[in-house]
C-alpha positions in Angstrom: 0.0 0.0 0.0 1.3 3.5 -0.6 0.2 6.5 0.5 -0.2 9.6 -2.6 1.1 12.7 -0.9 2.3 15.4 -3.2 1.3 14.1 -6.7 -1.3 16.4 -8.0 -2.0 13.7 -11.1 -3.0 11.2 -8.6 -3.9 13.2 -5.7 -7.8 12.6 -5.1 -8.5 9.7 -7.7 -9.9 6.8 -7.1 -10.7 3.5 -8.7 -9.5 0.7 -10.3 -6.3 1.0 -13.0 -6.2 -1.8 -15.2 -6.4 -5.4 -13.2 -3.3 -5.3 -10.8 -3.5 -1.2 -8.8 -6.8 0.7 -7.2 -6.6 4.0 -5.8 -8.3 4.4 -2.9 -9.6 7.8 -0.7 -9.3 7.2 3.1 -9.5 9.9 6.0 -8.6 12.6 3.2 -5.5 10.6 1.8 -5.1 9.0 -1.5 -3.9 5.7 -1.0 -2.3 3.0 -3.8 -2.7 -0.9 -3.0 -3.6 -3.9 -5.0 -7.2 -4.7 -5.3 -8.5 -7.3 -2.6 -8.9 -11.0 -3.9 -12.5 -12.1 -4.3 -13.4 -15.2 -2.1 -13.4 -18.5 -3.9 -16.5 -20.0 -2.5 -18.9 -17.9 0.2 -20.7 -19.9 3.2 -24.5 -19.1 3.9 -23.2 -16.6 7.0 -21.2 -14.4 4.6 -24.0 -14.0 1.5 -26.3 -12.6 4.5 -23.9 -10.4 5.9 -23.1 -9.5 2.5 -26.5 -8.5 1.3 -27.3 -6.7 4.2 -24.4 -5.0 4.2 -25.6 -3.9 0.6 -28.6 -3.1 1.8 -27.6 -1.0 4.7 -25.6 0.8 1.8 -28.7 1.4 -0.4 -30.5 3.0 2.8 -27.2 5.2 3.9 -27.3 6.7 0.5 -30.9 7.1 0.4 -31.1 8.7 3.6 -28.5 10.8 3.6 -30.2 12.7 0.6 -32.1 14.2 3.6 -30.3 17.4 4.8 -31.5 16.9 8.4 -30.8 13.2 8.2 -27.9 14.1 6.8 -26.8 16.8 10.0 -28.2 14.2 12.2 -25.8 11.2 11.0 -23.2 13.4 10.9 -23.7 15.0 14.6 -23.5 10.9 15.1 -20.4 10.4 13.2 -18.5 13.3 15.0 -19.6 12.1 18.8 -18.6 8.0 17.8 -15.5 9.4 16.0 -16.6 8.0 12.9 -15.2 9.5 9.8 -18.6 10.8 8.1 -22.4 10.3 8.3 -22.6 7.7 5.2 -20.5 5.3 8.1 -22.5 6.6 11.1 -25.8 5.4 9.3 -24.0 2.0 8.1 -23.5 1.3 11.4 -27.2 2.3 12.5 -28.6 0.1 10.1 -26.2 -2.9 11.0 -26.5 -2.9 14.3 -29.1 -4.8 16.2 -31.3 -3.9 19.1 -30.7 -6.2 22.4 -33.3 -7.4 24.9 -31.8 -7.4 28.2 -33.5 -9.3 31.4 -32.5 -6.9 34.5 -34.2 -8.4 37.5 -36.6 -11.5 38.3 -39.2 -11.4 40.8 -42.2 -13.1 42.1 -44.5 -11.4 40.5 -43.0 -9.6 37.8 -39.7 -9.8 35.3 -37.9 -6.6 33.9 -36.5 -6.4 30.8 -34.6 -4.1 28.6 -34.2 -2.6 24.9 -30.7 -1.3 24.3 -29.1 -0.5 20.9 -25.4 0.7 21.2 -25.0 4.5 20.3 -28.4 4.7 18.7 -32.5 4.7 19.2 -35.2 2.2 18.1 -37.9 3.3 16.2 -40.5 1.4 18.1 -41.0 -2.0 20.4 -43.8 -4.4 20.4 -44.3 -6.8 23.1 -46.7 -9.8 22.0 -47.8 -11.6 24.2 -49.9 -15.0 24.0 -52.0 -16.0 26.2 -53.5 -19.5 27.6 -56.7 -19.0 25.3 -54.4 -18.8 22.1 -55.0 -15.2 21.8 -52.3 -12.5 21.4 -51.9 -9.1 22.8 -49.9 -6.3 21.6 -47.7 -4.2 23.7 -46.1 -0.7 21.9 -43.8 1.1 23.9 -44.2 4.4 24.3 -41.5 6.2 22.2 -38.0 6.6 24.1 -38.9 4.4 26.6 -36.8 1.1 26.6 -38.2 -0.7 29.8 -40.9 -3.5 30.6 -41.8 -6.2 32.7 -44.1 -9.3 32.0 -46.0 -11.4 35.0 -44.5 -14.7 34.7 -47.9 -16.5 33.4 -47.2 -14.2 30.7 -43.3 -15.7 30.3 -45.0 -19.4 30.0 -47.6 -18.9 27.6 -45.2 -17.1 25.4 -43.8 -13.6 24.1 -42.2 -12.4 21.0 -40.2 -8.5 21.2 -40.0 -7.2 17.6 -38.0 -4.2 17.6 -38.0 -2.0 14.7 -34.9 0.5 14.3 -34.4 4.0 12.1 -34.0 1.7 9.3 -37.0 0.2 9.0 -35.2 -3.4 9.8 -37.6 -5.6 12.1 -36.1 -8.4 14.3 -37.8 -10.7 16.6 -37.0 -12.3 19.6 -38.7 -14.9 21.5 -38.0 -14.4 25.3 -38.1 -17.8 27.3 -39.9 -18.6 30.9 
């Protein structure tokens, strides 16, 4: 790898030259390397993380097109020490929300929604009771705490939290 400092041909290109040099921009610096080798054969694992990787790169770009978005994820991208908002919004969409159980009682269990370094859009507890109906729970927004009785805990519940990105996951929480 070499680093471009006072060529002003090269200075601030980037892309691929032929099959065997790519010029890269990182941090403000041109860089020189050779172009990384492509995997011979991908397990299940990486195609996921792969394609939603691309499509946490589709929604960067799409929401960074929004000036406030924009100023938000770069506010975000200043405080993490991240070098702009396009990576401060990767890693909003590719993170994943966690449900956290805090304390266990008789008559109650407390739980928690935490996403590292950024907000969920909104939680919803389901929960099933004996008669094989559900109920719905929504958190209020900003609040990241609940507790379920523990009949609730043996008939079943189901969090799905849904972040900035619009990406929904589920989790079942056990008795």
């Amino acid at each position: 790898m070499a680093i471009v400092k006072n060529n002003p041909i090269i200075n601030g290109i980037s892309g691929k030259l032929g099959n065997s040099i790519v010029f890269k921009r990182v941090r403000g610096k041109t860089i020189m390397c050779n172009p990384a080798p492509k995997p011979a054969t991908q397990s299940e694992p990486q195609k996921e993380t792969r394609n939603r990787f691309r499509k946490a790169s589709e929604w960067a770009k799409n929401i960074l097109l929004d000036a406030e978005q924009k100023a938000f994820y770069q506010k975000k991208a200043k405080k993490l020490k991240l070098p702009n908002a396009y990576t401060a919004a990767i890693a909003d969409y590719m993170r994943s929300a966690k449900v956290t159980q805090l304390s266990r009682y008789a008559d109650k269990t407390t739980f928690m929604i935490r996403k590292k370094d950024f907000d969920v859009a909104q939680v919803d507890v389901v929960v099933n009771n004996h008669s094989g109906e559900q109920e719905i729970r929504t958190l209020p927004k900003g609040k990241s705490f609940f507790w379920l009785h523990p009949a609730e805990l043996q008939a079943g519940v189901v969090v799905m939290i849904t972040d900035a990105a619009g990406v929904r996951r589920e989790y079942e929480l056990a008795a």
